[in-house]
C-alpha positions in Angstrom: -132.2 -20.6 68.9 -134.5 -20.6 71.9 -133.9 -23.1 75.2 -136.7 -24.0 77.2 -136.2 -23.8 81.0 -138.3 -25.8 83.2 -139.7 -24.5 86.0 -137.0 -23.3 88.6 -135.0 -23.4 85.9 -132.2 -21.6 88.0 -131.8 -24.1 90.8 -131.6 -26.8 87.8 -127.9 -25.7 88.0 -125.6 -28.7 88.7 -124.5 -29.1 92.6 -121.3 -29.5 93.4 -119.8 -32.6 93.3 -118.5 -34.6 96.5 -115.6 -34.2 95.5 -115.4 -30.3 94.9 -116.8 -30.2 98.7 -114.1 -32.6 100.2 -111.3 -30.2 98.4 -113.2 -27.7 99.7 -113.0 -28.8 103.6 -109.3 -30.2 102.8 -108.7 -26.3 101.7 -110.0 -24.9 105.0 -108.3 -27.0 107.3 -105.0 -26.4 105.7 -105.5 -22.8 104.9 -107.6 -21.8 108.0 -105.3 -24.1 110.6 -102.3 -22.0 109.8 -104.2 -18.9 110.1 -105.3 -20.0 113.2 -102.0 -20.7 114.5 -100.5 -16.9 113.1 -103.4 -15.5 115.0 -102.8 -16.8 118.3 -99.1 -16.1 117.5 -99.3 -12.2 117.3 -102.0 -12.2 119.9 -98.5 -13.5 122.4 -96.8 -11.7 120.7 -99.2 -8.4 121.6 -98.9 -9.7 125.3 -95.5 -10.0 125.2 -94.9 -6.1 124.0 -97.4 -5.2 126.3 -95.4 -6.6 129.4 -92.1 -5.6 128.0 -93.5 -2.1 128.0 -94.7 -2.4 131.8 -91.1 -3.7 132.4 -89.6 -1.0 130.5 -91.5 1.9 132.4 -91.2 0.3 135.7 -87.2 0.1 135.3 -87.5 4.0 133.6 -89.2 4.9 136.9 -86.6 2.8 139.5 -83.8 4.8 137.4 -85.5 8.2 137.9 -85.9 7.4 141.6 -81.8 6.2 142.0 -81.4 9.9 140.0 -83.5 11.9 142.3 -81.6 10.1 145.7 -78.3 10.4 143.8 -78.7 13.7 143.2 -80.6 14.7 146.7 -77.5 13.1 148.4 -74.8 14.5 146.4 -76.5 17.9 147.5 -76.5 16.7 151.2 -72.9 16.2 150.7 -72.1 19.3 149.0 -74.3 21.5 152.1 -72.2 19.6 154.7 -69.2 20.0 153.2 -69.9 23.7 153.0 -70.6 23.9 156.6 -67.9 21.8 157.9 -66.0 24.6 156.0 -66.9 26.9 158.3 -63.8 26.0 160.5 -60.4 25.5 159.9 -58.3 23.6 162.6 -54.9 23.4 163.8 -52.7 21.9 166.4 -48.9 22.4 167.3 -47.1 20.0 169.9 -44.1 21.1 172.2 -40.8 20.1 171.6 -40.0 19.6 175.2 -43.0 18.5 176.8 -44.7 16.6 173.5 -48.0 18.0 174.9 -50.5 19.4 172.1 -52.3 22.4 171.7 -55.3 22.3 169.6 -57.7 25.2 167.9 -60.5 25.8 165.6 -61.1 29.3 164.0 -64.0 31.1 162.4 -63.5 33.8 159.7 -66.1 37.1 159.8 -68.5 37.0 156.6 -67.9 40.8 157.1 -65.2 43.1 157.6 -64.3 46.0 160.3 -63.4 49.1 158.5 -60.2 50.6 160.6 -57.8 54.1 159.8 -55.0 54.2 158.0 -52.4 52.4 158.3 -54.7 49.2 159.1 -56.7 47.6 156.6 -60.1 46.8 156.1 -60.4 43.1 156.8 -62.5 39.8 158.1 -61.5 38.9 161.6 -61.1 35.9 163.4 -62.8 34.0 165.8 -60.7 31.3 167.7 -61.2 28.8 170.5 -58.1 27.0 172.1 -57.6 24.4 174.3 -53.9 23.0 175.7 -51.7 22.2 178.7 -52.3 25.5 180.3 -56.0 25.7 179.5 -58.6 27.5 177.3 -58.6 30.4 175.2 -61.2 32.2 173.5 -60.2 34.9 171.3 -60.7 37.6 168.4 -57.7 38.5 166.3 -57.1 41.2 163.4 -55.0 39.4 160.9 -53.5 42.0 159.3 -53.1 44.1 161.9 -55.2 47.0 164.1 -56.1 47.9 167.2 -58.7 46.9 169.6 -59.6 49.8 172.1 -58.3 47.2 175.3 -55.5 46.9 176.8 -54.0 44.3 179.2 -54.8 46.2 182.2 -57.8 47.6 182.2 -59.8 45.2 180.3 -62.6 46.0 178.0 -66.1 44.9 177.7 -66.8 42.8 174.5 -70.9 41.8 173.4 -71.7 38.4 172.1 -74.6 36.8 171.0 -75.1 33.3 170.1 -78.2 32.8 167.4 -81.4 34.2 168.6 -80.2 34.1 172.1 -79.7 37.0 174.8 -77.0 39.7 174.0 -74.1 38.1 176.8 -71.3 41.4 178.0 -68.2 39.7 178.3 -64.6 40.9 180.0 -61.8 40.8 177.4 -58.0 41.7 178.1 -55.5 42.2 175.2 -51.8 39.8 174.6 -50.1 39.6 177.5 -47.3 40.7 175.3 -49.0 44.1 175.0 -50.1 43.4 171.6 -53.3 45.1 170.8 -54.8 43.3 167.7 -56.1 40.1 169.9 -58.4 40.2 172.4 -59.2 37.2 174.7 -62.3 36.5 176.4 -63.6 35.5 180.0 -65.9 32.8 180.4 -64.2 30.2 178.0 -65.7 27.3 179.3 -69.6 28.7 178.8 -68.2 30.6 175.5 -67.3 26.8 173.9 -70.1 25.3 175.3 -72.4 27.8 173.1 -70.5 27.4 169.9 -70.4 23.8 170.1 -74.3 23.8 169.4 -74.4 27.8 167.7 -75.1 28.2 164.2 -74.5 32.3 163.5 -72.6 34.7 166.0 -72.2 38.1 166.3 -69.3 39.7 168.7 -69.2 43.3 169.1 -65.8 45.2 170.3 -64.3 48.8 169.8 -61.5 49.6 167.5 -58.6 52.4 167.8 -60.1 55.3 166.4 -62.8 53.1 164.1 -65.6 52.9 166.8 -67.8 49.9 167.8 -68.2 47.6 165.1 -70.1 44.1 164.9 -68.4 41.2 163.3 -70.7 38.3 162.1 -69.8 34.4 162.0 -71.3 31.5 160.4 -70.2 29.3 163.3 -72.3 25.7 162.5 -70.6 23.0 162.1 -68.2 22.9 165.2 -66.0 19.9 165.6 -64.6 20.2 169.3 -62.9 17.4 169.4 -61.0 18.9 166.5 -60.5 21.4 168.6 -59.4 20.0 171.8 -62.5 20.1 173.6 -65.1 17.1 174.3 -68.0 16.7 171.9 -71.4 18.0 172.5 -73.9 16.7 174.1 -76.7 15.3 172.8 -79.8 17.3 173.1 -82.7 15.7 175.5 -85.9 14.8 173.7 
């Protein structure tokens, strides 16, 4: 069985109703609303994770700054403790007069090589201030022999950083001891160190020659010492 279609048979199809195309708008504005709504929703949200993330790297990168200063002042620490270790101090005060003698001392970063009996050893490099005045001074600690003597003096070298080789006059213990010498010249002596970083003395030993001994001398605390501070340097 044959059916006839008129012409434009295919738009003969029946329209939708009105009411098919009110459900239809109904659907849209309760579907699409909602979709609307999530939309702008993750959109914040988006915004949101994006300026948590600036926040996040901009605290990562104040924490990595408080690191670096933490750990470039922990290493200024260290380097100043290292060269206020430089010196060790002392002071002893007098029973009967309650007046205070006061020193600091330097130990060689080398050591003089004497004969038998005497040891190899680092030497010391003292400054000294007290009632009866100042003292500068090179000891053997474990014992040796300068080639001085009370009497006739000897000539020690010194030289403070880059500056000119200075010849000093030296004597030895006025006890007749011969493993200290004391140099002239305290006052200008001090005044060097106080601002000197290396130092080199030069004396002769009892059958061991002339040998150098080498100090790291920065760091100075006169005060420590009994002396008056430094002076600050002029601009």
């Amino acid at each position: 069985m044959t059916t006839n279609l008129s012409e434009g048979g295919a738009a003969a199809a029946k329209k939708p109703s009105k009411f098919k195309i009110a459900l239809i708008i109904l659907g849209a504005v309760f579907i699409g609303g909602p979709l609307v709504v999530v939309l702008s929703n993750l959109d914040a949200i988006g915004e949101g994770a994006k300026r948590g993330a600036t926040l996040a790297a901009a605290q990562n990168a104040a924490g990595a700054n408080a690191a670096k200063e933490a750990e470039s002042k922990a290493e200024a620490d260290a380097a100043a403790k290292a060269i206020a270790a430089n010196w060790d101090y002392g002071e002893k005060t007098d029973a009967m007069s309650n007046s205070v003698t006061r020193w600091g001392c330097l130990t060689s970063t080398n050591e003089v090589k004497l004969d038998f009996p005497y040891k190899n050893q680092a030497t010391r490099l003292c400054v000294r201030h007290g009632p009866k005045g100042s003292d500068v001074y090179v000891k053997l600690p474990e014992g040796g022999q300068f080639n001085c003597s009370i009497i006739d003096g000897c000539r020690i070298r010194i030289k403070f950083d880059d500056g000119a080789i200075q010849s000093v006059n030296a004597v030895t213990g006025s006890d007749g001891s011969n493993d200290i010498v004391f140099l002239r010249g305290e006052t200008k002596l001090v005044a060097a160190l106080k601002t000197a970083k290396a130092v080199i003395v030069e004396a002769e030993f009892f059958q061991a020659g002339v040998q150098q001994m080498t100090f790291n001398a920065e760091g100075f605390d006169a005060p420590k010492a009994g002396f008056a501070a430094a002076e600050p340097k002029k601009k």
